[in-house]
Structure formats: structure tokens, C-alpha cells
C-alpha positions in Angstrom: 180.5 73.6 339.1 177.2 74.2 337.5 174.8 76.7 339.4 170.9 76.1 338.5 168.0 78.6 339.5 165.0 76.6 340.7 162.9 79.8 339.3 163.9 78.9 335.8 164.0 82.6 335.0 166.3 82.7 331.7 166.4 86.1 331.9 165.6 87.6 335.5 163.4 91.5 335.8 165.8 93.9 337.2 163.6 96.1 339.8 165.2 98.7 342.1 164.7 98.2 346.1 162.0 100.1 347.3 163.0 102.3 350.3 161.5 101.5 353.8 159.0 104.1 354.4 160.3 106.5 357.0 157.4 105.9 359.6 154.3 103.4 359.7 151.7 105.5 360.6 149.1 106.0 357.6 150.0 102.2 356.2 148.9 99.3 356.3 151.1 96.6 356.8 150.6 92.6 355.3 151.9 89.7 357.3 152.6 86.8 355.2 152.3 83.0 356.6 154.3 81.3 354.6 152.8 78.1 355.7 155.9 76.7 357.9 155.9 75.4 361.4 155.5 78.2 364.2 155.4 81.2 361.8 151.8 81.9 362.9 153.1 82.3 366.0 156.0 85.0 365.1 153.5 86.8 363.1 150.5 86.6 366.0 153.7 88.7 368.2 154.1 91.0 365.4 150.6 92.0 364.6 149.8 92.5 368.7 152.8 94.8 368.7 152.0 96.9 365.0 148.2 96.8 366.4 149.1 98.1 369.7 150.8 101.2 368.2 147.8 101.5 366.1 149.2 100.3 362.8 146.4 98.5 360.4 147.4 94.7 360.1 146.1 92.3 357.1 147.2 88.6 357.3 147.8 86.3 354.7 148.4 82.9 354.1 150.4 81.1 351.4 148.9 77.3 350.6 152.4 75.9 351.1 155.8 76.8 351.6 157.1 74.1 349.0 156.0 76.9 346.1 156.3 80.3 345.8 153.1 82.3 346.6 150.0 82.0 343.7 150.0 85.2 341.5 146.3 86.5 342.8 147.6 86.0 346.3 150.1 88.3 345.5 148.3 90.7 343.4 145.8 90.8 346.4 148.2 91.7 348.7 149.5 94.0 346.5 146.4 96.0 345.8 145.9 95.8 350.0 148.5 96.7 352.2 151.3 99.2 351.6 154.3 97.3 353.1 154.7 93.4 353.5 156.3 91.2 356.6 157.0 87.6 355.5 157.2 85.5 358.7 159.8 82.7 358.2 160.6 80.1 361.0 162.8 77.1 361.0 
């Protein structure tokens, strides 16, 4: 059996995890729309309920969710918020 990656990273960056910040409060927090069905609408939930404790919100939307996101989409949301939600629905 023969596994392919559909990145076709021949030799993958190793990166440590980030740890979760302890706390919200200070951050500003991305929402990504990765461009599938009803994902808005998990991510409209989550944005009333991070804005209604006063956390700052930014929303972003990827073109399609066939391909991963465009490399100044990511470097903007980089340079933007502080931590990322990526809303995925099926």
C-alpha cells in the first residue's frame, strides 16, 4: 500500500504547536470561512458569542474549499488577529 500526500511536500517543516493562550481578553481572534455549506452559519454563532464577551472578531473567507487558503490570505490573517477559528461543516 502506497500512501501519497496531496501537499506534495517532499520534505514537510517541522513547527512546534503553539499553546492556547490562557485567556482571550486582549486578542483578537480570526474566523475562517472555509467556503463549505453552512459554515457561515457556525461561525455567525461563534462571533455573537466571542463579541458578546467583548472579544474583537475579524472574518475571513477562503475562495474555495477545494484548495488550501492563498498565501496573502494567510499572511493577512497572520499580520491581523492573534488566534484563528477555522469553521468546518459537513
Amino acid at each position: 500500500m502506497e500512501l501519497l500526500d496531496p501537499t506534495s511536500e517532499r520534505s514537510p517543516l517541522k513547527r512546534p504547536r503553539r499553546a492556547p493562550p490562557g485567556s482571550l481578553d486582549g486578542l483578537t481572534v480570526g474566523l475562517l470561512d472555509i467556503s463549505k455549506a453552512r459554515g457561515d452559519i457556525f461561525l455567525d454563532r461563534v462571533e455573537a458569542l466571542l463579541s458578546a464577551r467583548g472579544v474583537a472578531v475579524k472574518r475571513y473567507k477562503k475562495p474555495t474549499f477545494t484548495r488550501p487558503a492563498p498565501n496573502d490570505l494567510g499572511q493577512k490573517i497572520a499580520s491581523e488577529v492573534d488566534v484563528v477559528i477555522e469553521g468546518l461543516a459537513d
